[in-house]
N, C-alpha and C positions, 0 to 999 in steps of 0.2 A: 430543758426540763427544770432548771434552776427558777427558770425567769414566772416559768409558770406556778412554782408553787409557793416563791415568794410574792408572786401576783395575787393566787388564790388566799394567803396567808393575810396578806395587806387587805383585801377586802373581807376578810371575817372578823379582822381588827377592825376596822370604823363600822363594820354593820354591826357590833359587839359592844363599841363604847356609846353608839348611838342607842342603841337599845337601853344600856343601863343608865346615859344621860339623859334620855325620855321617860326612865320611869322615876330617876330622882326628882327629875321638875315637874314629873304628875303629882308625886306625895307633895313637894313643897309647894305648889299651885293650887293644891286640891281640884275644888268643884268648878274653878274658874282656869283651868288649863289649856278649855280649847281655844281659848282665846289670850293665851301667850303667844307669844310671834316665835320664841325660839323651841318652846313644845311642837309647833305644826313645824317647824323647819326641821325636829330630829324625826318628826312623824313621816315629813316628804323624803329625809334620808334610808327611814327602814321598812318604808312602806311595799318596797319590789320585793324584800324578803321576807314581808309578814303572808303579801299576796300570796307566794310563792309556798311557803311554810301551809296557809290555808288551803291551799289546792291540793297538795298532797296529804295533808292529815282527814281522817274520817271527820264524816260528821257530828260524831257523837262528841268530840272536842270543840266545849264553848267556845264564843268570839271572843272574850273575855280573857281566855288561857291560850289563846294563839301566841302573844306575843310571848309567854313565858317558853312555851313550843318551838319557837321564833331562836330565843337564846338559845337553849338546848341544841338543837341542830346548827347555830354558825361554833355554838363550841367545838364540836364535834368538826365540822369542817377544819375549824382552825387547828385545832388538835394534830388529825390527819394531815396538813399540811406541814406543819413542824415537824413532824416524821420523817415525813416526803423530804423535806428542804433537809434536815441533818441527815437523812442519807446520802443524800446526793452529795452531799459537802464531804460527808467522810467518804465515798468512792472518788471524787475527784480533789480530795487532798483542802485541808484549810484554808491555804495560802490565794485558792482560786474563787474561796465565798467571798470574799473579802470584801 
């Protein structure tokens, strides 16, 4: 159960810093962003969890606000996970998270 929720923890952390490295190089890129190479590379990175984020939210949430929707929910993952992982750690003793 460890393995799993510092698994699930590790992927809400890069889907997390990709999201907010994608949206720093959109402001500094501006109008000309889609045509940065490292913008589509953090795009190709959060692109399964924007899909994903999109399919479950209504349609009355723009395209536009999905990715901000997108954050919100791996927070929340991540969050839950850190729970998950310090419980586990404190039932089976510190010295075994290690």
């Amino acid at each position: 159960m460890l393995l799993l929720a510092s698994s699930v923890k590790l992927v809400a952390e890069i889907a997390l810093l990709a999201l907010v490295g994608q949206w720093l190089l959109g402001l500094l890129a501006g109008s000309r962003r889609e045509e940065n190479f490292f913008y589509r590379l953090l795009q190709v990175l959060t692109n399964p969890f924007t899909k994903t984020v999109r399919a479950i939210t209504p349609r009355v949430v723009l395209d536009r606000h999905v990715p901000l929707a997108t954050l919100a929910v791996m927070a929340v993952v991540w969050l839950i996970a850190t729970i998950a992982k310090v419980n586990i750690c404190v039932q089976i003793g510190m010295e075994a998270c290690r």
